[in-house]
C-alpha positions in Angstrom: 0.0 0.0 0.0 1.4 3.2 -0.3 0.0 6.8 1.1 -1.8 9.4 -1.4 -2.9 12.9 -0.4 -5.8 14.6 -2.3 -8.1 17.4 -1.5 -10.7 17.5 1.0 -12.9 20.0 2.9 -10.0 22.4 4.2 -7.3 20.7 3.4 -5.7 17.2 2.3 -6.9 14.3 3.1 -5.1 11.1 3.4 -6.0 7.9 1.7 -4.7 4.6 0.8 -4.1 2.5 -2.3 -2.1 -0.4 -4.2 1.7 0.4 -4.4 2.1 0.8 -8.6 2.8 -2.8 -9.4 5.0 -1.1 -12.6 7.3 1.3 -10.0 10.6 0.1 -10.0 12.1 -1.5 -7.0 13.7 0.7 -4.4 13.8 1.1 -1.1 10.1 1.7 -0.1 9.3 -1.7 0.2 10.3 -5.4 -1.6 13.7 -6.4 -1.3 15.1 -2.7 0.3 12.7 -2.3 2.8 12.7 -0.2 6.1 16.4 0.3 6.1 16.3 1.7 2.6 13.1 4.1 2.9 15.0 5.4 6.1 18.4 5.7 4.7 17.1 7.3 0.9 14.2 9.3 2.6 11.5 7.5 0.7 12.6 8.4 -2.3 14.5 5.4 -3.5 18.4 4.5 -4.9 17.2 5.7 -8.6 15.7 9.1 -7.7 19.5 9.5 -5.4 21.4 8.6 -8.4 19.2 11.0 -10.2 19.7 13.7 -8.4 23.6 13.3 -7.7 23.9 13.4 -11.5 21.8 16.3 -12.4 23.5 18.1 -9.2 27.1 17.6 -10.6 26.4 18.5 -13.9 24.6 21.6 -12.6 27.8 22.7 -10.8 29.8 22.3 -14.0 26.9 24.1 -16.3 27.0 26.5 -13.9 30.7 27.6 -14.2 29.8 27.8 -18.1 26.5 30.0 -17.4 29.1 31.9 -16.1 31.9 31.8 -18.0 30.3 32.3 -21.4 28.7 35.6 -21.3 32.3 36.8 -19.8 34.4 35.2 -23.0 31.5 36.6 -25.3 31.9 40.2 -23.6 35.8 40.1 -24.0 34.9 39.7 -27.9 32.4 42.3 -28.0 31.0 44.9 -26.1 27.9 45.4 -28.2 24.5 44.4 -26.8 23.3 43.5 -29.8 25.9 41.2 -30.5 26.0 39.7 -27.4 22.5 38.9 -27.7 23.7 36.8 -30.5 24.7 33.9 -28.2 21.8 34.1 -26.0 19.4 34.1 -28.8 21.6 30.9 -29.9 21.3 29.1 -26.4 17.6 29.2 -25.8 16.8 28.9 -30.3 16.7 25.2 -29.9 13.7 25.7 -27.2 11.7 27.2 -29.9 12.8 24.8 -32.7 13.3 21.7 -31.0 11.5 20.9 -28.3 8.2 18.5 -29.6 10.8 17.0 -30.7 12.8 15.9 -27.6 9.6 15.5 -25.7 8.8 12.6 -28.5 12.1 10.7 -28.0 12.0 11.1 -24.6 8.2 9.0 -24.4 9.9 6.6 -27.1 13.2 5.6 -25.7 14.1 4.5 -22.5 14.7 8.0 -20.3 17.4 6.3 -18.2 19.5 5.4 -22.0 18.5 8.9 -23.2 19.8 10.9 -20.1 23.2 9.5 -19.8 23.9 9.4 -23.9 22.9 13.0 -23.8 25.5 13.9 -20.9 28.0 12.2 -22.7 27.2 14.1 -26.3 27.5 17.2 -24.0 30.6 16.7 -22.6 32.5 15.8 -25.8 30.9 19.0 -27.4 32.3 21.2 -24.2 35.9 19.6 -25.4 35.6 21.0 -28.3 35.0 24.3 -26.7 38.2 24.0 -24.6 40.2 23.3 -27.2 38.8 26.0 -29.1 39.6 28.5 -26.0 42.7 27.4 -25.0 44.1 27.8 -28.4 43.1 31.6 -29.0 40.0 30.4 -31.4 37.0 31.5 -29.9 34.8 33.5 -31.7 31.2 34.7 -31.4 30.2 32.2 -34.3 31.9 29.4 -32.7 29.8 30.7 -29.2 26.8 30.8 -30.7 27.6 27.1 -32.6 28.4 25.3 -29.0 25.6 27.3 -27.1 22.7 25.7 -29.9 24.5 22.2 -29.8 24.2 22.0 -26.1 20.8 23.1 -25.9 19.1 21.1 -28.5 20.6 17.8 -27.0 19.3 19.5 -23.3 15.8 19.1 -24.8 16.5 15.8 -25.1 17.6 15.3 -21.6 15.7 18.0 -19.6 12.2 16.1 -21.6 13.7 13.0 -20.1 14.4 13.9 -17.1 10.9 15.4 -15.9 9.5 12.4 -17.3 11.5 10.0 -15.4 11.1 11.1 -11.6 7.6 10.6 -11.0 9.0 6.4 -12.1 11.5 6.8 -9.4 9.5 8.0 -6.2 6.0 7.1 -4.7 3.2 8.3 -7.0 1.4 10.6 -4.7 1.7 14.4 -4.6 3.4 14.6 -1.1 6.5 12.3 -2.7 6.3 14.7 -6.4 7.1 18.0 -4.3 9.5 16.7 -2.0 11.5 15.2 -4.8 11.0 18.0 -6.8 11.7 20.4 -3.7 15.1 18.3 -3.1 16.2 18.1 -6.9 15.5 21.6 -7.4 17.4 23.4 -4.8 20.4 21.2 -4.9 20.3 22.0 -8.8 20.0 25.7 -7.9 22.9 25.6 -5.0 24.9 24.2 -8.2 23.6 26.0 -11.0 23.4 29.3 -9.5 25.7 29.5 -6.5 28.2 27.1 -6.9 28.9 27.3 -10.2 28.5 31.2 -10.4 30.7 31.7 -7.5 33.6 29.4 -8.7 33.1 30.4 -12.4 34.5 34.1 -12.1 37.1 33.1 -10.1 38.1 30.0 -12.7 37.8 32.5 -15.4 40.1 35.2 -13.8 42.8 31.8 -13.8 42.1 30.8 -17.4 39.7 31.5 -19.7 39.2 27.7 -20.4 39.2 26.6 -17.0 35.5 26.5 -16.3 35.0 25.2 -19.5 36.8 21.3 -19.1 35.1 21.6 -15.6 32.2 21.7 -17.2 33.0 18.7 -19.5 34.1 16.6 -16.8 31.0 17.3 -14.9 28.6 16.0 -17.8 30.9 13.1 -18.0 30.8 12.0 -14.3 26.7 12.7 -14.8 26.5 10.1 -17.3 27.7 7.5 -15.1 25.2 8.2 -12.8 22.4 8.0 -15.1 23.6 5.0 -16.4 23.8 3.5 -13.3 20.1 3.6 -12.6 18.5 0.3 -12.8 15.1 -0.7 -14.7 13.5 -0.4 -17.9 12.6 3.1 -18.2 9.8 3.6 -20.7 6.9 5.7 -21.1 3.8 2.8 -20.9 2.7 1.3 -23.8 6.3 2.5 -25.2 6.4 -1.4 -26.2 3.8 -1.4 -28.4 5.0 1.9 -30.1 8.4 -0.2 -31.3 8.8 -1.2 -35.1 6.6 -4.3 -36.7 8.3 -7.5 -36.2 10.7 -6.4 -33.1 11.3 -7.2 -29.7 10.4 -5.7 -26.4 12.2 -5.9 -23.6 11.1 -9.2 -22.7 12.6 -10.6 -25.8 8.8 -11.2 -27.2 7.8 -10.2 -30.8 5.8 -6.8 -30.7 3.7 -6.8 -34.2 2.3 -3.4 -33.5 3.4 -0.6 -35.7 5.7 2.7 -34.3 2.9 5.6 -35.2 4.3 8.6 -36.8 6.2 11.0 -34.5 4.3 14.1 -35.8 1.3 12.4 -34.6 2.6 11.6 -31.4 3.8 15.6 -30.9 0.4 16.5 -31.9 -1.4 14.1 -29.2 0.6 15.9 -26.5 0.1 19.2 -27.7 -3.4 18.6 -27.8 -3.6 17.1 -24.7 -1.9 20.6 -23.3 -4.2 22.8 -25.1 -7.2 21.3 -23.9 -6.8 21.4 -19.9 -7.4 25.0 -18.7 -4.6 24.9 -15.3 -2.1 23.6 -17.3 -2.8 26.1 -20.6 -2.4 29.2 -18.3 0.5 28.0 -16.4 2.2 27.4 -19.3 0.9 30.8 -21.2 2.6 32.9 -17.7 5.6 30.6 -17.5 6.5 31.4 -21.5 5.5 35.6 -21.1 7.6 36.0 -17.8 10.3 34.1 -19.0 11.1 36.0 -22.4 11.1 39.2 -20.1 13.3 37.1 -17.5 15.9 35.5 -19.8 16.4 38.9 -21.3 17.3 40.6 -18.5 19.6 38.1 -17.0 21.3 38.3 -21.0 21.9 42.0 -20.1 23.1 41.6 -17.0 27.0 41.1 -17.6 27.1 44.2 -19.3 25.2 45.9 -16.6 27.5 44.6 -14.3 30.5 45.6 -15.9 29.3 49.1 -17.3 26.7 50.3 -14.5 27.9 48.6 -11.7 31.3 49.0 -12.9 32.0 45.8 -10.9 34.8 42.8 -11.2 34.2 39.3 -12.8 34.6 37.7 -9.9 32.0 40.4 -8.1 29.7 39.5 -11.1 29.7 35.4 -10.2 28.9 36.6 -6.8 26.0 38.6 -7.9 24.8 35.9 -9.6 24.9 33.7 -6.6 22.1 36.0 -4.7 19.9 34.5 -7.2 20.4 31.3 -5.9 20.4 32.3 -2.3 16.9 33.1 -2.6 15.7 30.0 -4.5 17.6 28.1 -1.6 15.6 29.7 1.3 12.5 28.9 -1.3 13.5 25.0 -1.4 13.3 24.8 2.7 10.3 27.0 2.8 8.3 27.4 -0.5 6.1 24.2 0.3 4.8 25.8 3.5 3.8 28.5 1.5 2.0 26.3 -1.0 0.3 24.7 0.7 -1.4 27.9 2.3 -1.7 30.0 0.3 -2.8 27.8 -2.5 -0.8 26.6 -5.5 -2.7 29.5 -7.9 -1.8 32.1 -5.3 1.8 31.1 -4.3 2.6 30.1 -8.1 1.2 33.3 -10.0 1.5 35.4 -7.4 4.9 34.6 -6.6 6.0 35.2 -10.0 4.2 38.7 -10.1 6.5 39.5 -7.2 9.9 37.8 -8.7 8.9 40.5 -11.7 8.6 43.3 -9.8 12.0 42.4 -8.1 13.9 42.9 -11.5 12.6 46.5 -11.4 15.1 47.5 -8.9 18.0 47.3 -11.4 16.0 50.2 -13.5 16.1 52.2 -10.7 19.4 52.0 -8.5 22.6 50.1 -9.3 23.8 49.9 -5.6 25.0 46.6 -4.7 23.1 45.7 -1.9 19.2 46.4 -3.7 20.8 44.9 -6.6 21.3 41.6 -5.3 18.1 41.5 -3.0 16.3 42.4 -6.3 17.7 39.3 -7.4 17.4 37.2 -4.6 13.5 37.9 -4.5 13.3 36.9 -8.4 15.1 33.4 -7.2 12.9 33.1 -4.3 9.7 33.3 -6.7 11.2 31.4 -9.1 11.6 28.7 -7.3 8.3 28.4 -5.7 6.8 28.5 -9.0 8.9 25.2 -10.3 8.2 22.9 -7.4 4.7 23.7 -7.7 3.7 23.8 -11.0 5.6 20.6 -12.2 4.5 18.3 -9.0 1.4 19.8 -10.4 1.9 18.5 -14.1 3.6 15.5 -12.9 0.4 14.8 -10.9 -2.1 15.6 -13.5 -0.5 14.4 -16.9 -0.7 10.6 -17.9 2.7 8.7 -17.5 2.9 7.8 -21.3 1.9 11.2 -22.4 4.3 13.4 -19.8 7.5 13.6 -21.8 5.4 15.2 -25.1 3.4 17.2 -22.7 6.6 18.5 -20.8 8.1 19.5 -24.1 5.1 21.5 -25.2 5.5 23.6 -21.8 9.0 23.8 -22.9 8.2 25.3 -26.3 6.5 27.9 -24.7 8.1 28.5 -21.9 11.4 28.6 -23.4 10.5 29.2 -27.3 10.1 32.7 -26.4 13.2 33.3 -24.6 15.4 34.0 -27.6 12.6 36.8 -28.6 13.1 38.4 -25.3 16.6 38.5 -25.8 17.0 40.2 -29.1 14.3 42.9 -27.8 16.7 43.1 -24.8 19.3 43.6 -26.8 17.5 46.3 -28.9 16.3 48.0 -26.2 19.9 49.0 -23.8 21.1 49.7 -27.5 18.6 52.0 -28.4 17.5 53.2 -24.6 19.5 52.2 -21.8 20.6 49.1 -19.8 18.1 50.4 -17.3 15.5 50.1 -19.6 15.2 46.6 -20.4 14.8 46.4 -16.3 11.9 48.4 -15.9 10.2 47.2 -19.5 10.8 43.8 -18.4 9.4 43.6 -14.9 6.0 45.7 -15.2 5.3 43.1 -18.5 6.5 40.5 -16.4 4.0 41.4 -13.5 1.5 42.5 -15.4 1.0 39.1 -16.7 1.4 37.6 -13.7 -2.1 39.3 -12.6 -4.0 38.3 -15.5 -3.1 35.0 -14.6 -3.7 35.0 -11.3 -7.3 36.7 -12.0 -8.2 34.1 -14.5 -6.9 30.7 -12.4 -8.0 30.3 -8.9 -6.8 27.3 -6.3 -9.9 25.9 -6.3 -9.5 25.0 -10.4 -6.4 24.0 -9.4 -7.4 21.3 -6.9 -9.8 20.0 -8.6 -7.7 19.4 -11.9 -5.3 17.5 -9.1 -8.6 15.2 -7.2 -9.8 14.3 -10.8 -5.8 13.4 -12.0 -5.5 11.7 -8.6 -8.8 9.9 -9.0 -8.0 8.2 -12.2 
């Protein structure tokens, strides 16, 4: 038996039903259990490995998030130009995603996570070579940034598909999971990596770079050390006639077209009302987001009039706040509401950017930013437990990757209008532009989504 919560009169409600005879063996019960659910929290050996994987790589990717814009603003000090490689980074968002959402609900997500890691790292040589023998360019920039990407919507897809297998299917298990994976992937991404990466970069240039590389490569390892078969269901009868399954055993049914397969889950997206206006805020905010933080090197360095190694500490105030939000956010959820603490939040994370349009003092600066991290983080662990909860198993890689389009298509739009508008105004500008359209949206969409749609969407998933 395992422990589900879903709503009830003032709160959640507790209820029992069959353990998922499909969920792969850990240690919740079987052959682990007590010992196992005590030592892994609950969550199991696969969701561990998991999360050690993702949480290396993020330290590495973090020194590169880094590192990048720095090497592309020692080649040029034009916004426009520099918006080049940012536009290049988040393109294969818009181009690509349906795309890795599909492979991810065909192949096995375990296989597809650690081949992706290890394409990633081999493509980050390249990039060290490339910098520590005087080559870099922007073209070459912009080349590596679109190569890593497009094989990240491959693995990120993947990724959100696979942790609902690893952990107990109830809500409860989904946000501490995602609570857990989250902040240690922000510590990483954003304070970690940040933090080391200026200081890496003032020692070479290429440093953070093969840091990176190595950290995709030990990643890899620990994907492919999960064990199971790690397929959407039914991904056995989507195989080519006259194959075999896992099992060995012939599988006559026919693969169906991939286009069709992209349209089922873009369908599937359109069609549910809470997960259509998260997705709608998540893809608005973020093109006003991702262009700011494109801009903010140059801010740094021509506002602030700050060091590198002061810039990878800015950066890290982002990540302070999303850490206090990974101990604390799900206290919030739960009451306030997910509409309330998810849109709400974001309204507030918007409004936080506006401080850099108005003062450039270190101290508002970086609380501006910790608030945006703060916010941001709340509104992951709540809004994908919330898909991971509401979106069929077989359908939640495509369904992930249509989020993705939006949420992320738009981002190289809001750089290029970033871009345009320190050229053409100021840096301050794309600040206050940013975070009134930013919260603005943020309003509409907590106006038009309340908690109550919201729990109800989650009893009906639950009930299924």
């Amino acid at each position: 038996m395992t422990t589900r919560e879903a709503p009830g009169d003032g709160g959640l409600r507790t209820t029992t039903e069959p353990q998922d005879p499909g969920a792969p063996p850990d240690g919740r019960g079987g052959r682990g259990g007590r010992l196992g659910a005590r030592i892994s929290g609950g969550l199991g050996r696969d969701f561990w490995l998991l999360w050690g994987g993702w949480s290396v790589s993020s330290v590495g990717n973090g020194l590169t998030v880094t590192a990048l814009p720095l090497l592309a603003a020692d080649l040029t000090s034009d916004p426009a130009t520099l918006s080049l490689v940012g536009m290049a980074d988040k393109l294969p968002w818009l181009l690509l995603a349906l795309m890795g959402g599909a492979l991810a609900d065909r192949w096995d997500r375990r296989r597809a996570m650690w081949v992706s890691d290890a394409l990633r790292c081999a493509i980050l040589v390249v990039l060290f070579v490339a910098v520590l023998g005087g080559w870099a360019s922007i073209p070459l920039l912009m080349v590596i940034a679109f190569g890593i990407t497009s094989i990240e919507t491959v693995y990120d897809s993947s990724r959100s598909a696979i942790l609902p297998m690893t952990v107990p299917q109830d809500r409860k298990a989904l946000e501490r999971a995602n609570s857990r994976l989250m902040t240690a992937n922000t510590v990483a991404l954003k304070f970690l990596g940040p933090a080391l990466g200026g200081v890496l970069y003032t020692v070479g240039r290429a440093v953070p770079v093969g840091v990176d590389a190595i950290s995709f490569a030990v990643s890899s390892v620990f994907s492919f050390l999960m064990r199971g078969d790690f397929r959407a269901d039914g991904a056995r009868g989507a195989t080519t006639a006259g194959t075999k399954d896992a099992k060995g055993t012939n599988d006559t049914r026919p693969r169906r077209a991939m286009r069709r397969e992209i349209g089922e889950g873009v369908r599937w997206l359109a069609r549910h009302r809470v997960l259509r206006v998260f997705t709608l805020v998540a893809g608005l905010t973020n093109m006003c987001t991702v262009g700011q933080l494109a801009m903010l090197v140059l801010y740094a360095r021509q506002v602030m009039q700050i060091s590198d190694v002061a810039y990878g500490l800015l950066l890290a105030s982002v990540a302070v706040g999303s850490v206090t939000a990974g101990f604390t956010c799900r206290m919030f959820t739960h009451r306030l509401g997910p509409a309330r603490s998810a849109l709400g939040g974001v309204m507030l994370g918007a409004l936080g950017f506006t401080i850099l349009g108005f003062t450039s003092e270190v101290a508002f600066v970086a609380l501006g930013l910790a608030v945006t991290g703060y916010t941001a983080m709340t509104w992951n662990v709540t809004t994908v437990s919330i898909r991971q909860t509401i979106v069929p198993r077989e359908l939640i890689g495509r369904v992930s990757s249509v989020n993705r389009l939006v949420a992320f298509g738009l981002m190289p739009v809001g750089i290029l209008l970033a871009g345009q508008i320190a050229t053409h105004v100021s840096l301050e500008a794309v600040y206050r532009a940013g975070g009134l359209f930013g919260a603005a949206v943020s309003l509409i969409g907590l106006l038009t989504l309340s908690n109550a749609a919201v729990e109800k969407a989650l009893h009906e998933a639950e009930a299924r």
